[in-house]
N, C-alpha and C positions, 0 to 999 in steps of 0.2 A: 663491509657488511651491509652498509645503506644499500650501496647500488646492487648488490645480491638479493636484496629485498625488491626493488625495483623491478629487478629482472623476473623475481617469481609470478606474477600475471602475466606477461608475454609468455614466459615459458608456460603457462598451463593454457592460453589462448590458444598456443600454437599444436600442443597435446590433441586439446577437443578437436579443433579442426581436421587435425591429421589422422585420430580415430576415427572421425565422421567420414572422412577420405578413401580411409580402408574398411571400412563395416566393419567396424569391429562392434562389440556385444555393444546394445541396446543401453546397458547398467554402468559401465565404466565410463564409456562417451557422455551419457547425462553427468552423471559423478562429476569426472573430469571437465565437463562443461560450466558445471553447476558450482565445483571451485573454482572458477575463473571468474564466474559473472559475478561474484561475491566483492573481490578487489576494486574492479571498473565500476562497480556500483556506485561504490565508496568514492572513488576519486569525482565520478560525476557531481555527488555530492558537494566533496568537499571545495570540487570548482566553481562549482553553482553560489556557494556559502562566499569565497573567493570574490566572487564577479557580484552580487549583492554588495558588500561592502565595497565596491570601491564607485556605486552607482550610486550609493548614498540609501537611507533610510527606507524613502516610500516605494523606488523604483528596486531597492533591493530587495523591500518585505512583497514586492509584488510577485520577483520574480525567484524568490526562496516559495511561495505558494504556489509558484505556476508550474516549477520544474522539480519539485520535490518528489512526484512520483512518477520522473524522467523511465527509470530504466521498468519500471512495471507499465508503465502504457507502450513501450516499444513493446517487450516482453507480450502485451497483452494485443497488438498490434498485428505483430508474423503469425499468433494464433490463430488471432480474426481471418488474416487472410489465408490461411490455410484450412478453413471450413470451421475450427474445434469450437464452434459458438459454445457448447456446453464448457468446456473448459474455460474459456474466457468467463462466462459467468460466475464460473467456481472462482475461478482468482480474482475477483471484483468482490467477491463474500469474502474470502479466505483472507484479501488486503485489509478489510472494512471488518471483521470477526478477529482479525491477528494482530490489531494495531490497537485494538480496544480491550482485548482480553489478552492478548498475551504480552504485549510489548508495554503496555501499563501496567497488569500485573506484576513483571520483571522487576518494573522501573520504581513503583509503591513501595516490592520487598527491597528492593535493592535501595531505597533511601531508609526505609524503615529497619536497618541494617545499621544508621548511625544515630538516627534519634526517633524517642518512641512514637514523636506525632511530625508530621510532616504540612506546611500551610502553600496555600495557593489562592489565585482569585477566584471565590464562589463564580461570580455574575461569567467573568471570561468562560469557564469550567461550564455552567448553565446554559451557554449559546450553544458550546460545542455540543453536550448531551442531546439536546433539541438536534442540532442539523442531524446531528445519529438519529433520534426519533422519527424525523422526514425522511432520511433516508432508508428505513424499516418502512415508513406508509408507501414510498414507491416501487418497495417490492412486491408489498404486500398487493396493492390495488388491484395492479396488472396481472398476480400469480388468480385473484380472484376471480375478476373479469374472465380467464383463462377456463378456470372449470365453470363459468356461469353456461359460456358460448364459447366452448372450445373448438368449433370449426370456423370462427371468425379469425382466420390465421392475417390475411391485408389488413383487418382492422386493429390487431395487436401493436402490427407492425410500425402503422399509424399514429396509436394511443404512445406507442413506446418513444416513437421521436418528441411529441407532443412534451410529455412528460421530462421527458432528455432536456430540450428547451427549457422546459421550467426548472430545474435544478441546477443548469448552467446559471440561467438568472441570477436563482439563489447563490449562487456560489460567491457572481460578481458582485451581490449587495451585500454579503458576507465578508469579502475584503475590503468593500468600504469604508463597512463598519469596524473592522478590526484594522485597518491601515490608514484612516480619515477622522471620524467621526468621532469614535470612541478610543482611538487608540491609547489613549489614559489605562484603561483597562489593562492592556496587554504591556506597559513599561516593566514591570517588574521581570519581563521574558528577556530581555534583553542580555546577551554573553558576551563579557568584552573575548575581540578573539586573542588566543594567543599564541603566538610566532609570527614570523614575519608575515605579508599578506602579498600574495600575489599579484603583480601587476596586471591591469586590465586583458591585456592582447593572451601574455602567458594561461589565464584563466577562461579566454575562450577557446584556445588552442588546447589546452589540458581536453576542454568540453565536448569539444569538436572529435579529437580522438577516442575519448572513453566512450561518449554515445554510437560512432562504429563498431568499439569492441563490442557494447552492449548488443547492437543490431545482428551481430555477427555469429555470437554465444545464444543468443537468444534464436533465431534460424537453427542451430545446432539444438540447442533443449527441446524444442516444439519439433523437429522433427522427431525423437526419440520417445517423446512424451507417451504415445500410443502402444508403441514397443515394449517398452517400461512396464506401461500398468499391466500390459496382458502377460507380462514375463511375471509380474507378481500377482496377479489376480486383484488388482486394482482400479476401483469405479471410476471415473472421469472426475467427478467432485472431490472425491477424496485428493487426487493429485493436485486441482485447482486450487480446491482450499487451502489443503497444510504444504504442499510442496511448492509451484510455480508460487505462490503469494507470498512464500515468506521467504525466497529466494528475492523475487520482485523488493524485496522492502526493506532486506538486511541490512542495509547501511543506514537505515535512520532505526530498525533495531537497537544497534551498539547505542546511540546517541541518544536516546531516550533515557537507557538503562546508567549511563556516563552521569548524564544531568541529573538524574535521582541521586544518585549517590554522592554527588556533590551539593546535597541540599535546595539542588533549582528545580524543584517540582512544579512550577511554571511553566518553567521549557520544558521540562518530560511529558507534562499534560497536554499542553499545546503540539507536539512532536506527533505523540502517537493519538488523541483524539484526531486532531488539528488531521492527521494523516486521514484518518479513517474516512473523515467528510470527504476529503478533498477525493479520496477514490469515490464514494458513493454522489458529490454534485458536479468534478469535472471530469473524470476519466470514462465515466461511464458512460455520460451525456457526448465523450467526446469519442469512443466508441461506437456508441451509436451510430452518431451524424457519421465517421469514416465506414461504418460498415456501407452505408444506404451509398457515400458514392463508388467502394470497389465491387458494390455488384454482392453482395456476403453481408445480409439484413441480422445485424442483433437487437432481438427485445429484452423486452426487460423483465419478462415472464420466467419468473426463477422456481425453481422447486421446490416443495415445501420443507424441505431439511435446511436451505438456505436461508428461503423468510424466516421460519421459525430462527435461526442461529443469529441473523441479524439484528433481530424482535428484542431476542434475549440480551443481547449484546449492549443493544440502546439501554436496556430497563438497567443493569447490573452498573452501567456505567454511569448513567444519572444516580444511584442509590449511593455511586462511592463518588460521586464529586458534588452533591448537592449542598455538604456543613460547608466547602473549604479546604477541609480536612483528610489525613489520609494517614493510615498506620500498614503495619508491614501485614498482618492479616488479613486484612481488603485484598492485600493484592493475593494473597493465598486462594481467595473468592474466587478470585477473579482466574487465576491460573487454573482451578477447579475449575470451572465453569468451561474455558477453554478446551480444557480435556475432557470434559464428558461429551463436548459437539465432536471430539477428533474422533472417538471411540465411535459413537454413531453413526457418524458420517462414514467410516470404515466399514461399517459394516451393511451399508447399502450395498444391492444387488450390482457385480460388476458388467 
């Protein structure tokens, strides 16, 4: 039964590819593509977590931060070079709007499901709300700037690397401080793992291979993606947002909504905040900087259904992690909240 488990991502790998092969419909090949990329996500993950523990602490918390949102910047990567800047935009909102509204929402109800209040570190909780804040002002700036002197198209382009650099910055003084400095703060995140632990080589090999599949499924989703919307009368954002983002993100999904309900609301916070920044100060900055050398410029000029949802996202997430505290109806908030930007956003012009 294990190794028929095993087998099921290869077999739906090899499904997507061999639809895409034959043109078959537009809706089954994404489908079929889109169950595939879900497993390999996962295992990317779970090697990454793997290859971390056995580098030790600081080189592991480094590189649990650098490669955590591995298969969404591939995923965000084949877009890019395939012209779909708007779509890429979408999935840089939808990772950063979906990790904060919906994957802690989840994760609140889903702990608030065994006891009626749930504790975590305010101050840890406070940094995160904040990078979400900054990363709301540098959508915000640039969408401005945009209708001030909206024929300044080189100057956007400019502004937006500029900006790019400075959130990277942030980012590297952010793991400083949470990996250096302050790591006092963030002890209580800590999950003893459990089963046996992958030896080093086994875990880059695992890494090596799933990041192919990832590359490979992801080629197959982004070519269909177009197909898709216009088969359903679906806007570009809409797909970015709720579909390619929360595809991008499903395996630290489950692992958010796991740790809540095992009472580590620490690591659920850290998981899906912790996510959201790292899309908004390294994916996006690094986005950028690849777009400017394959020739395929992204700024950071996002639309106003975007900033707004961002905006939203920071304010709702500071209001639910500012005591510490957290009960199962926050996260209802929160999942409200999530749903009324899905609804919206749907029904922008396609």
């Amino acid at each position: 039964m294990k190794t028929l488990r095993r087998l099921v991502p290869w077999a739906l790998l090899a499904l997507a590819v061999g639809l895409e092969a034959a043109h078959a419909g537009p809706t089954v090949t994404f489908v079929a593509a889109a169950a595939a990329l879900l497993p390999f996500a996962g295992l990317m993950g779970r090697a990454t977590e793997h290859l971390a523990i056995t580098l030790g602490a600081g080189a592991g918390g480094l590189l649990n931060a650098s490669f955590g949102n591995a298969a969404e910047l591939i995923l965000a990567f084949v877009a890019l070079r395939e012209g779909m800047t708007e779509v890429v935009k979408a999935s840089i909102t939808g990772s950063i709007v979906g990790n904060s509204l919906l994957v802690l929402g989840l994760a609140v109800v889903a702990g608030g499901l065994k006891r009626p209040i749930q504790t975590f570190n305010a101050t840890a909780a406070g940094l995160g709300s904040t990078l979400l804040a900054l990363s709301a002002a540098a959508l915000l700036l640039p969408a401005t700037f945009h209708h001030i002197a909206p024929s300044l198209r080189i100057s956007e382009e400019r502004m937006s690397v500029l900006i790019g650099a400075i959130l990277f910055a942030a980012y590297v003084l952010s793991l400083i401080f949470s990996l250096k400095t302050h790591k006092h703060l963030y002890a209580g995140e800590d999950d003893p793992h459990e089963g046996p632990v992958w030896s080093r080589k086994l875990s880059v090999a695992v890494l090596a291979v799933a990041t192919a599949a990832v590359a490979v499924l992801s080629e197959v989703l982004v070519g269909q993606v177009e197909h898709m919307s216009k088969a359903f009368g679906l806007n570009e954002v809409f797909v970015g947002v709720m579909v390619v983002a929360v595809l991008g993100n499903a395996a630290e999904h489950s692992t958010a909504i796991v740790m809540a309900y095992k009472s580590k609301m620490d690591v659920a916070l850290g998981i899906a905040v912790g996510s959201s920044t790292q899309v908004a100060l390294f994916v996006a900055p690094v986005l950028v900087f690849a777009g400017q050398l394959i020739g395929k410029p992204l700024d950071l000029v996002f639309s106003l259904s975007e900033v707004v949802a961002v905006g939203l996202s920071a304010w709702i997430v500071a209001l639910v992690s500012h005591d510490g505290q957290s009960h199962w109806m926050e996260g209802v908030l929160l999942l409200a909240l999530y749903a009324i930007l899905g609804v919206t956003i749907y029904f922008l012009p396609a």
